[in-house]
DSSP file (Angstrom, degrees, kcal/mol; ACC not computed):
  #  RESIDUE AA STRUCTURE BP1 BP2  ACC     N-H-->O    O-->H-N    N-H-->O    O-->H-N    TCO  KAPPA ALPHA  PHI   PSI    X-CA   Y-CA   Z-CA
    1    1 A X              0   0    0      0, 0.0     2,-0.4     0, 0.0     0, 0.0   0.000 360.0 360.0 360.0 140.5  -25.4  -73.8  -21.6
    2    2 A X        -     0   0    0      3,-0.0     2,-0.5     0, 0.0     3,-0.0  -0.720 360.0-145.4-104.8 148.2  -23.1  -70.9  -22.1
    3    3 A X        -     0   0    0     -2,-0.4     0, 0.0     1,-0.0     0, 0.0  -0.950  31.1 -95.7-111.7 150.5  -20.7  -69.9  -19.4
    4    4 A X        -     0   0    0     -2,-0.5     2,-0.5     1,-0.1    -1,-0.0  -0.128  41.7-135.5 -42.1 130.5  -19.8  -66.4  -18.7
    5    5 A X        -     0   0    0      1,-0.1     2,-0.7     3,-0.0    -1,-0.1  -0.695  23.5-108.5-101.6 155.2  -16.6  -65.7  -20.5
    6    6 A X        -     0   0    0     -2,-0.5     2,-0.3     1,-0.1     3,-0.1  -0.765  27.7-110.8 -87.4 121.6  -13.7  -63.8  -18.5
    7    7 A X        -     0   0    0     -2,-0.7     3,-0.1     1,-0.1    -1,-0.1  -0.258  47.5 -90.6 -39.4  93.5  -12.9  -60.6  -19.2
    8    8 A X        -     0   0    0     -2,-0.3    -1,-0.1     1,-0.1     3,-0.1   0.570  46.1-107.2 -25.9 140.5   -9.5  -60.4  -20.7
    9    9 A X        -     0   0    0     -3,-0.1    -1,-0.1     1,-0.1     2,-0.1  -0.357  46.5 -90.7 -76.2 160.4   -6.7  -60.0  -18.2
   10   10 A X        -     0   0    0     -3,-0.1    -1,-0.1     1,-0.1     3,-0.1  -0.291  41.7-116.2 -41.6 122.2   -5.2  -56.6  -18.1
   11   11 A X    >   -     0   0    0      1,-0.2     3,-0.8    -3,-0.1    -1,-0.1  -0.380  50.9 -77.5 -54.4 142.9   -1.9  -55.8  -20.6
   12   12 A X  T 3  S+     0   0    0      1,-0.2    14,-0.3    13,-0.0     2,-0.2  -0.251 116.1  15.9 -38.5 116.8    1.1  -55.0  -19.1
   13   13 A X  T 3  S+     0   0    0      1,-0.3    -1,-0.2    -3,-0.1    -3,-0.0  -0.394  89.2 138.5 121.1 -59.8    1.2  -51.1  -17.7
   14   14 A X    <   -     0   0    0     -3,-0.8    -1,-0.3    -2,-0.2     2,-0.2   0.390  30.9-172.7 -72.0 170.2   -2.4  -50.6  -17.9
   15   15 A X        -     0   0    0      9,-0.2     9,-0.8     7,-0.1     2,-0.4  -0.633  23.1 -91.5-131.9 169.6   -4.1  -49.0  -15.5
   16   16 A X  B     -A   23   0A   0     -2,-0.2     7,-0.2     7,-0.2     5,-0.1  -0.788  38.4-120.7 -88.6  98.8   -8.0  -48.0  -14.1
   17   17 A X    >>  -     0   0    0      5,-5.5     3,-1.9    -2,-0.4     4,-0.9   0.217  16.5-141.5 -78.4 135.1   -9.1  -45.2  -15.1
   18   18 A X  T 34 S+     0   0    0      1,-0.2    -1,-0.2     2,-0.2    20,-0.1   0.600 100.2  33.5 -42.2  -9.4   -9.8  -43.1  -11.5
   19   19 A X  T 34 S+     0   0    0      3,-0.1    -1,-0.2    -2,-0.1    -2,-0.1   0.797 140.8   9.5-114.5 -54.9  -13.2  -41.6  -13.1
   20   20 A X  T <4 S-     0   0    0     -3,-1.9    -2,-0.2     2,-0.1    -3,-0.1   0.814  83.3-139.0-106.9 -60.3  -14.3  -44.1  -15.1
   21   21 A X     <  +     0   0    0     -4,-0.9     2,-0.3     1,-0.4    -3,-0.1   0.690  51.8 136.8  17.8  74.1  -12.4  -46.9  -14.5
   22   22 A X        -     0   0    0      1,-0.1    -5,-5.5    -6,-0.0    -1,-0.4  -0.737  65.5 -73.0 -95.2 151.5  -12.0  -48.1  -17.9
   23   23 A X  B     -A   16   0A   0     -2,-0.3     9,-0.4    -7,-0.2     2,-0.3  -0.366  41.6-173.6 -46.4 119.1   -8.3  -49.6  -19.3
   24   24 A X        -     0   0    0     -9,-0.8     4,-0.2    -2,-0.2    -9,-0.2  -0.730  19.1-137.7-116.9  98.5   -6.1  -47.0  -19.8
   25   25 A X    >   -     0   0    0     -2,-0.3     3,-1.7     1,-0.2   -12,-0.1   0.401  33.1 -99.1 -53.6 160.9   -2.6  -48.7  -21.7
   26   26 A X  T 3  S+     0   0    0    -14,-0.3    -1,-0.2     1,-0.3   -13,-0.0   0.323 118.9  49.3 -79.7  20.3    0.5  -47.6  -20.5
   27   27 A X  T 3  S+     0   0    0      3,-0.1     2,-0.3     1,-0.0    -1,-0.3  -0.085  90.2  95.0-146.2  65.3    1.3  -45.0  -23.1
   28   28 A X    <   +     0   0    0     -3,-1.7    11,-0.2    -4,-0.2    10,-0.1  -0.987  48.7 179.4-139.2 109.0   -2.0  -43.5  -22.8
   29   29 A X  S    S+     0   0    0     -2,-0.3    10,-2.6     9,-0.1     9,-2.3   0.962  73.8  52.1 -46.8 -68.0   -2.4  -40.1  -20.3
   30   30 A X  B    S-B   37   0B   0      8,-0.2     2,-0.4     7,-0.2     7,-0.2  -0.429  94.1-112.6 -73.4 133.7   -5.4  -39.6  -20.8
   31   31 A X     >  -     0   0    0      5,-4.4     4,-0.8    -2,-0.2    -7,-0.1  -0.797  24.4-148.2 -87.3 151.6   -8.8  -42.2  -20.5
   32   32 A X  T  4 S+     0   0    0     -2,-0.4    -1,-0.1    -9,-0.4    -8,-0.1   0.155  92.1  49.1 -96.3   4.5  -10.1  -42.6  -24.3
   33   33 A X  T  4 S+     0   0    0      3,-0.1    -1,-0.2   -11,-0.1    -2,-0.1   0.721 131.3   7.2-137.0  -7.1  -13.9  -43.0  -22.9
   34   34 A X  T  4 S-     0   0    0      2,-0.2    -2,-0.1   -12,-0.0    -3,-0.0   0.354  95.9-122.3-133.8  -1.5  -14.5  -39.8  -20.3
   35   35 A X     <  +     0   0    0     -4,-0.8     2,-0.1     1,-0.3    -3,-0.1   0.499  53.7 155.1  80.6  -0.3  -11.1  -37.8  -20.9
   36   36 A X        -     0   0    0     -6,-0.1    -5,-4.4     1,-0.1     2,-0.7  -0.334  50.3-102.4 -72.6 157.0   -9.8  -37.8  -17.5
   37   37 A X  B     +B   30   0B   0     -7,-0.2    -7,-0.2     1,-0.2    -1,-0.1  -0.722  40.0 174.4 -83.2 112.6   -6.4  -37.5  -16.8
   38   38 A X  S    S+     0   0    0     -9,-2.3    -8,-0.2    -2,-0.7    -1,-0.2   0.821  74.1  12.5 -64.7 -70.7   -4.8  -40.7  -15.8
   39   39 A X  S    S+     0   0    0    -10,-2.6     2,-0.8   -11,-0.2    -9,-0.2   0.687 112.0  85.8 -90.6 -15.6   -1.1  -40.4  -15.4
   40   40 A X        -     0   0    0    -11,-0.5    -1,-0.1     2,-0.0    -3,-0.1  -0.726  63.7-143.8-136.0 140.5   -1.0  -36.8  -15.4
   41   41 A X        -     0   0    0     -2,-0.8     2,-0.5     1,-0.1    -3,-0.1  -0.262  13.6-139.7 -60.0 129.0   -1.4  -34.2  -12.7
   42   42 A X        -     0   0    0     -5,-0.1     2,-0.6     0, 0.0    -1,-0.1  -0.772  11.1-140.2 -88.9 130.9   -2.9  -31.1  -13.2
   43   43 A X        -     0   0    0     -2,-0.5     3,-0.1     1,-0.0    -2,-0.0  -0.779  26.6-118.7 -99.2 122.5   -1.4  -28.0  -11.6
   44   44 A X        -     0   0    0     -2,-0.6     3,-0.1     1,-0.1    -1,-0.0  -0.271  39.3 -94.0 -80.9 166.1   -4.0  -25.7  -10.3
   45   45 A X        -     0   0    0      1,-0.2    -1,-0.1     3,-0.0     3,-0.0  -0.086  54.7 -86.1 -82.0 158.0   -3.9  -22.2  -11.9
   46   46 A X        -     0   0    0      1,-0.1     2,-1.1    -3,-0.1    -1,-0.2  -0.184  38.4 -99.2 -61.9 150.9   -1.9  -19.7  -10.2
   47   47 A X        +     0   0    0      1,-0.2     3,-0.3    -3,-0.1     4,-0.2  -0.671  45.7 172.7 -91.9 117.2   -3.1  -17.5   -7.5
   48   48 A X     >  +     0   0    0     -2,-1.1     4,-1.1     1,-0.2     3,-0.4   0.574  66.8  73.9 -84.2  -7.0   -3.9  -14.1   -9.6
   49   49 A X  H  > S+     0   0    0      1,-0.2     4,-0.6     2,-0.2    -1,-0.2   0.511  85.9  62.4-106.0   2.8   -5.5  -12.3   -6.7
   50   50 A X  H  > S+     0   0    0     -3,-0.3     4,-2.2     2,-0.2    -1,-0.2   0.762 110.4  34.7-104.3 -36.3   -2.2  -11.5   -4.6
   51   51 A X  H  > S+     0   0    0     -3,-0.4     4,-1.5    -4,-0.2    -2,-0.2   0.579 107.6  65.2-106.1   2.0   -0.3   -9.4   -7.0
   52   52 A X  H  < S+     0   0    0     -4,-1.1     4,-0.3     2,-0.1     5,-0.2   0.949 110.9  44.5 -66.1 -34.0   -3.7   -7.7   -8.3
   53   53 A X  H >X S+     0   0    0     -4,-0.6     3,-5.1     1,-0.2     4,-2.7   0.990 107.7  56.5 -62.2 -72.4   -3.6   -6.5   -4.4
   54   54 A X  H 3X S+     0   0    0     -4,-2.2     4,-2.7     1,-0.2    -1,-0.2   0.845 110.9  44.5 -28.6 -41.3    0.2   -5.5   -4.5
   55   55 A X  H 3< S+     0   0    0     -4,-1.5    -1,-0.2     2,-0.2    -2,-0.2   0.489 111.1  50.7 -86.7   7.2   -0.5   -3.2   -7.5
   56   56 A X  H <> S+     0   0    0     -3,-5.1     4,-2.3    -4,-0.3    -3,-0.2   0.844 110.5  56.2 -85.1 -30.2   -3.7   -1.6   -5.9
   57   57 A X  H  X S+     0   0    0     -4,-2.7     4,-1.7     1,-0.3     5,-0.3   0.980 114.5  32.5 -69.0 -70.9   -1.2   -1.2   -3.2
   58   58 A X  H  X S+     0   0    0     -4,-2.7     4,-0.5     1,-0.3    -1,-0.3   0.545 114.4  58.1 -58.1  -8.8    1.4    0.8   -5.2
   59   59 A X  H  > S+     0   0    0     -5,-0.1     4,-1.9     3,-0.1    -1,-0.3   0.905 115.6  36.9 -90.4 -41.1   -1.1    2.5   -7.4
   60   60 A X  H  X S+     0   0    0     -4,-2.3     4,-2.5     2,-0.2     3,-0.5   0.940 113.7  53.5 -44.8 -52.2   -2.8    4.0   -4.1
   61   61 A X  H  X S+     0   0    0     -4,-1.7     4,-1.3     1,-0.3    -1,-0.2   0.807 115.1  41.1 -67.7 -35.8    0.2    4.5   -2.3
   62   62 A X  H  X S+     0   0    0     -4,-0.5     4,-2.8    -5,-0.3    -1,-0.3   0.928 111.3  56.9 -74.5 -43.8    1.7    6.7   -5.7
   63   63 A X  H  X S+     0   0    0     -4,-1.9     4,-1.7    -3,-0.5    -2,-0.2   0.812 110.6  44.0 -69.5 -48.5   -1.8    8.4   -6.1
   64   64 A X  H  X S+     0   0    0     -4,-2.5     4,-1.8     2,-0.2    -1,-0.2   0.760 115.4  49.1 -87.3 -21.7   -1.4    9.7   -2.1
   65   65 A X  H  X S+     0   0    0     -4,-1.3     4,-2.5    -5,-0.3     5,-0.3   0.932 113.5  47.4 -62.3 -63.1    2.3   10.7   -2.8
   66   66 A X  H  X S+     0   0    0     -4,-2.8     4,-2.4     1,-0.2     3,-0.3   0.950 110.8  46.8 -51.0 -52.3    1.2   12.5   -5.8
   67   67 A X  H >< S+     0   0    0     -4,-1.7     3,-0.7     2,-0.3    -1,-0.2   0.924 114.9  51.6 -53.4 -71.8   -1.6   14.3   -4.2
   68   68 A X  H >X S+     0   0    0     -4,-1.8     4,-2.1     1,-0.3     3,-1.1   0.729 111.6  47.3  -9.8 -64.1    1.0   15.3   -1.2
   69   69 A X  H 3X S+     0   0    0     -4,-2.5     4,-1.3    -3,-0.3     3,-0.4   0.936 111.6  47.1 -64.8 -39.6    3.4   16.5   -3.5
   70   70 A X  H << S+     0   0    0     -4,-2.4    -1,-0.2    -3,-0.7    -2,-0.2   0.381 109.8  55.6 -99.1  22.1    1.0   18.5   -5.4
   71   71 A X  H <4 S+     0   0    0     -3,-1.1    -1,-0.2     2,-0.1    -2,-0.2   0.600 110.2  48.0 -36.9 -68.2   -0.4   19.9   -2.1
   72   72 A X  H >< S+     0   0    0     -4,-2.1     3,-0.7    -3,-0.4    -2,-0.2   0.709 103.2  54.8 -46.8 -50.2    2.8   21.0   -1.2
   73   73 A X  T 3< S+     0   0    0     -4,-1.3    -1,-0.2     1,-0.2    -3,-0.2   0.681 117.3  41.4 -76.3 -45.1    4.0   22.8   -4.4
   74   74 A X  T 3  S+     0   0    0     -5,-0.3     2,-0.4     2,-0.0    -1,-0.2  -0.202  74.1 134.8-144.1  70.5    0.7   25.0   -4.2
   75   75 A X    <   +     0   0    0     -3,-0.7     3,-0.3    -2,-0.2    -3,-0.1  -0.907  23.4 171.8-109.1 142.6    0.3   25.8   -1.1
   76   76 A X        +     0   0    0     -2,-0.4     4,-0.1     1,-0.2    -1,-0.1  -0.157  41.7 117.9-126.7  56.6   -0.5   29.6   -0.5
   77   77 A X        +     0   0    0      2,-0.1     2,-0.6     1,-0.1    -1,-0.2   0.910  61.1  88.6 -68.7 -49.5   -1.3   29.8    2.9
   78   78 A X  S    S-     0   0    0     -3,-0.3     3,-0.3     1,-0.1    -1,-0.1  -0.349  85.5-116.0 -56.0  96.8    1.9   32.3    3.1
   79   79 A X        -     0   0    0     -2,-0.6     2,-1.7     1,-0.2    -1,-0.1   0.282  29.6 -99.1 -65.9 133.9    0.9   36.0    2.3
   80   80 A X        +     0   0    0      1,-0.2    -1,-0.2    -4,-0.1    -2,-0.0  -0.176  56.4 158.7 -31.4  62.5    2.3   37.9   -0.8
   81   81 A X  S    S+     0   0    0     -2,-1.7    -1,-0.2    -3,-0.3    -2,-0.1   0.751  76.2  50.5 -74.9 -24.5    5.3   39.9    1.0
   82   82 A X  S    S+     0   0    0     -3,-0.1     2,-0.2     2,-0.0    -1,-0.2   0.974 100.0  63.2 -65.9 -56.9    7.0   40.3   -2.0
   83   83 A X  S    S+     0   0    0      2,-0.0     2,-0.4     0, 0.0     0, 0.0  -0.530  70.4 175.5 -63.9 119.9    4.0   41.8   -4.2
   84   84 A X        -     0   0    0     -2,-0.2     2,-0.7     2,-0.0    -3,-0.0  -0.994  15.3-148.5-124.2 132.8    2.8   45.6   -2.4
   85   85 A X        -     0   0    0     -2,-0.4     2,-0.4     0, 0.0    -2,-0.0  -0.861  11.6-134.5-124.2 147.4    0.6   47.7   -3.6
   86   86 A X        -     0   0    0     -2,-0.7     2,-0.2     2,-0.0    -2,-0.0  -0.585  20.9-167.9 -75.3 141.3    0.2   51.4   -3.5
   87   87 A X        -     0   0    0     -2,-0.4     2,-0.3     3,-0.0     0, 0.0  -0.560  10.4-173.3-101.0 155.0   -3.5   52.4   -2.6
   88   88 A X        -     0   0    0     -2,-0.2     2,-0.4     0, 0.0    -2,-0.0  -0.917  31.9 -94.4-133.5-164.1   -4.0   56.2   -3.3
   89   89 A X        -     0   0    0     -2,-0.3     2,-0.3     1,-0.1     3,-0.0  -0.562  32.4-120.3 -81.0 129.0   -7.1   58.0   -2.3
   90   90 A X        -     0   0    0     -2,-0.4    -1,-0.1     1,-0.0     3,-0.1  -0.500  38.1-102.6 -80.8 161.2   -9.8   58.4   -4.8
   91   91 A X        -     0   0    0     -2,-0.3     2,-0.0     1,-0.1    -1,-0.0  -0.269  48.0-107.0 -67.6 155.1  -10.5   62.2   -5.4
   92   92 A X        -     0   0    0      1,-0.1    -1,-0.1    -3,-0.0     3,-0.1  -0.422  42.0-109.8 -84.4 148.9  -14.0   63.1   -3.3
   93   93 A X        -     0   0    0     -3,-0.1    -1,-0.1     1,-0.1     3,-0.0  -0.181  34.0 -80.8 -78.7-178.7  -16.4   63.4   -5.4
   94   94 A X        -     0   0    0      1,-0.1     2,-0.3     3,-0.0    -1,-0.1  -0.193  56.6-109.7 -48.4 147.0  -18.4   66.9   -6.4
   95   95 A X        -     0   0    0     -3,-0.1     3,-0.1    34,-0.0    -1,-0.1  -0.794  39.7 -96.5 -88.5 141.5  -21.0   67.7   -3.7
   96   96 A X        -     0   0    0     -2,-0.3     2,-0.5     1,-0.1    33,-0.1   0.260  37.3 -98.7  -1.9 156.3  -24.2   67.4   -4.7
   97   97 A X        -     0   0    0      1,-0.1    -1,-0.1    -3,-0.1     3,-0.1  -0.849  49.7-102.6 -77.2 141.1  -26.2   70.3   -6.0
   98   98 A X        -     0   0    0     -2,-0.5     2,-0.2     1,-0.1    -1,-0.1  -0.316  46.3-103.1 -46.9 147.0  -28.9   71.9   -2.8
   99   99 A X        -     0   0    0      1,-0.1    -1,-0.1    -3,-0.1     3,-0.1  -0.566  35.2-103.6 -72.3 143.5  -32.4   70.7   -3.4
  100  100 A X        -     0   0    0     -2,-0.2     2,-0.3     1,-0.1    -1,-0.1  -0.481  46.5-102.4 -69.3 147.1  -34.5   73.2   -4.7
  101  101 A X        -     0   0    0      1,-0.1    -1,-0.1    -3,-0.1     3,-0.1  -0.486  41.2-114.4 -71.7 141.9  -36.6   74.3   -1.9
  102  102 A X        -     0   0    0     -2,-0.3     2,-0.5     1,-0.2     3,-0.1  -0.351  42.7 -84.2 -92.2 161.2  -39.9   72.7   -2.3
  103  103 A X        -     0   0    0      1,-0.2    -1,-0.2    -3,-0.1    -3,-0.0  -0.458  45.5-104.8 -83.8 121.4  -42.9   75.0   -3.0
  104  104 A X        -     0   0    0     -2,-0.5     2,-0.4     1,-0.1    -1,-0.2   0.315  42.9-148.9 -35.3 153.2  -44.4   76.6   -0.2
  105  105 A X        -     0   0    0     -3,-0.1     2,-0.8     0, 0.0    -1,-0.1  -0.953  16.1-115.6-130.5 156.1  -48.0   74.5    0.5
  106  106 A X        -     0   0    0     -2,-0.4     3,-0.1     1,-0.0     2,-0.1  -0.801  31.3-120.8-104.3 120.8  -51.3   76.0    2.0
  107  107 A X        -     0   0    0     -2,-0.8     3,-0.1     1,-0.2    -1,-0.0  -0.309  46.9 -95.0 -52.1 138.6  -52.0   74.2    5.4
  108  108 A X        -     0   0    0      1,-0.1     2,-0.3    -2,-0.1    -1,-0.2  -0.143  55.3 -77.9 -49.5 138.7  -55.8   72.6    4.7
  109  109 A X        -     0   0    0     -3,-0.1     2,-0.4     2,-0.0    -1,-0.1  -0.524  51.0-149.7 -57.2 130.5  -58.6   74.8    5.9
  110  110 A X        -     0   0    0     -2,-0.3     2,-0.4    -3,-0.1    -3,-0.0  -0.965  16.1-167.3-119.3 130.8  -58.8   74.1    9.9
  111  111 A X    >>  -     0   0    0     -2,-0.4     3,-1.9     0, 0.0     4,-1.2  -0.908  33.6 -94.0 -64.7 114.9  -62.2   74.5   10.9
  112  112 A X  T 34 S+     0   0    0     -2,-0.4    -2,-0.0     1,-0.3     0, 0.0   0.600 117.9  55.7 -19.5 -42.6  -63.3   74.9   14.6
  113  113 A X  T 34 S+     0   0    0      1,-0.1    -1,-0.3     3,-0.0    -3,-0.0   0.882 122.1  23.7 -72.4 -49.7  -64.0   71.4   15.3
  114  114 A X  T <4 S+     0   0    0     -3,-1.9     2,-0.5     2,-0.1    -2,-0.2   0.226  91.2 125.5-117.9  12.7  -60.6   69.8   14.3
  115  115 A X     <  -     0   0    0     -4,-1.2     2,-0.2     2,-0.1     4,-0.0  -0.554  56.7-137.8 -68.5 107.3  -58.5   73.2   14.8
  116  116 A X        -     0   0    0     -2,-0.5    -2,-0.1     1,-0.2    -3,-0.0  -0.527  22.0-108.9 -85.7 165.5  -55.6   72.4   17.2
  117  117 A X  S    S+     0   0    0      1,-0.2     2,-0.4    -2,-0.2    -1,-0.2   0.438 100.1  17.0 -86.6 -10.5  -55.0   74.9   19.8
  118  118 A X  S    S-     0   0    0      2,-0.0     2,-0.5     0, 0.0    -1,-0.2  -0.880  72.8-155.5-163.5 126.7  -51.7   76.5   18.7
  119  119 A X        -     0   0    0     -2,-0.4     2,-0.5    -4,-0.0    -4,-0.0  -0.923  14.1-174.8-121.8 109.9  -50.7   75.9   15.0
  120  120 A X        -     0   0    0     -2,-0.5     2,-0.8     2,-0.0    -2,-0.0  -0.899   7.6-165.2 -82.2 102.4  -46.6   76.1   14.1
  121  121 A X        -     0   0    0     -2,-0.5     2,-0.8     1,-0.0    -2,-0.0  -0.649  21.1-127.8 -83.4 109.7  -45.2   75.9   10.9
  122  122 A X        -     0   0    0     -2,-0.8     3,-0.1     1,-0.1    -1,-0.0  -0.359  19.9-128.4 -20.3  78.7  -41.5   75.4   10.5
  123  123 A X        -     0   0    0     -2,-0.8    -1,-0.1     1,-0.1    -3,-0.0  -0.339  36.5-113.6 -75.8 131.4  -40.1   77.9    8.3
  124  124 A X        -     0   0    0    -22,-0.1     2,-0.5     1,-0.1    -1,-0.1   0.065  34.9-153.2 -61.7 144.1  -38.0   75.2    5.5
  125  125 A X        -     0   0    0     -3,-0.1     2,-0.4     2,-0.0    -1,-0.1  -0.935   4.4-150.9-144.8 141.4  -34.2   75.9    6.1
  126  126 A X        -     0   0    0     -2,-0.5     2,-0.3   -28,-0.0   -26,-0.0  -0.867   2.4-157.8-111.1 131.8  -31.6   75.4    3.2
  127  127 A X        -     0   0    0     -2,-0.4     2,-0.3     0, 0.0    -2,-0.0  -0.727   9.8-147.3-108.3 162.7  -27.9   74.4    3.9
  128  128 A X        -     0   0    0     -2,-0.3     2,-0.3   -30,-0.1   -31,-0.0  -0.844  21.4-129.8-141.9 141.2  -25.3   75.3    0.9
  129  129 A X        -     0   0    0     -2,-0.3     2,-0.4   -33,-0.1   -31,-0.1  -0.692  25.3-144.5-122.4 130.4  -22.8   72.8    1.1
  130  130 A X        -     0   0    0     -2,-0.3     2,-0.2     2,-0.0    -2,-0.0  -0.980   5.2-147.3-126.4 148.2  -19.0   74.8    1.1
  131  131 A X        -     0   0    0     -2,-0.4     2,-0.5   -36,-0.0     0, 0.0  -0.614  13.4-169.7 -82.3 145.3  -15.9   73.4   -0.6
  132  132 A X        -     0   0    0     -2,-0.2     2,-0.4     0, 0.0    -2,-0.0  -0.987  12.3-142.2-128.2 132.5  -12.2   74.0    0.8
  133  133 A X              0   0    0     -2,-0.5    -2,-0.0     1,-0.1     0, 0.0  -0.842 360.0 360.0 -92.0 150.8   -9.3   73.2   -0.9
  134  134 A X              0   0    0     -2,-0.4    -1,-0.1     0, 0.0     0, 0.0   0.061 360.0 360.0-126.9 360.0   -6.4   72.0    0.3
């Protein structure tokens, strides 16, 4: 009958490893069978997200500054007191020529039946347009 042999005792130093718990010798970091870190502490990564905010900050904050200034620099609400200009009249133009007077027409035949009781014709009247100078 075989008896169950006991496991060798531990070497000085050695450790468990926290993962694994396999031997890890005392000038060993690291465990050799899952690759965790034994003796040494890992430092968690830096927090990036705190100055990505500070520089959003400053890029806005420069962006609305800029904008301000360049608001400022061209604004032209104020009216042009310096700049005047002379208007002068333009000259009136030529009048027109009169319209030729349009060629007399013969009234339609009036017939008894649609003949109104008193028929006037307008006699056409022509105005002649006069110039003065001044």
């Amino acid at each position: 009958m075989s008896t169950p042999q006991d496991p060798p005792p531990p070497a000085a130093g050695t450790i468990a490893c926290p993962r694994c718990g396999a031997a890890v010798g005392a000038d060993q970091d690291w465990c050799l069978e899952c690759g965790a870190p034994a003796r040494t502490r890992l430092a968690p990564a830096p927090n990036w997200r705190m100055p990505v905010i500070v520089i959003a900050v400053v890029v806005a904050l420069s962006g609305a500054g800029l904008a301000a200034a360049f608001v400022a620099l061209t604004n032209d609400e104020d009216p042009a007191a310096a700049t005047t200009t002379a208007t002068t009249p333009a000259p009136a133009p030529a009048p027109a020529p009169a319209p030729a007077t349009p060629p007399a027409t013969t009234p339609p035949a009036t017939t008894a039946e649609n003949a109104p009781a008193t028929t006037t014709t307008p006699a056409p009247t022509t105005t002649t347009p006069t110039q003065t100078t001044g």
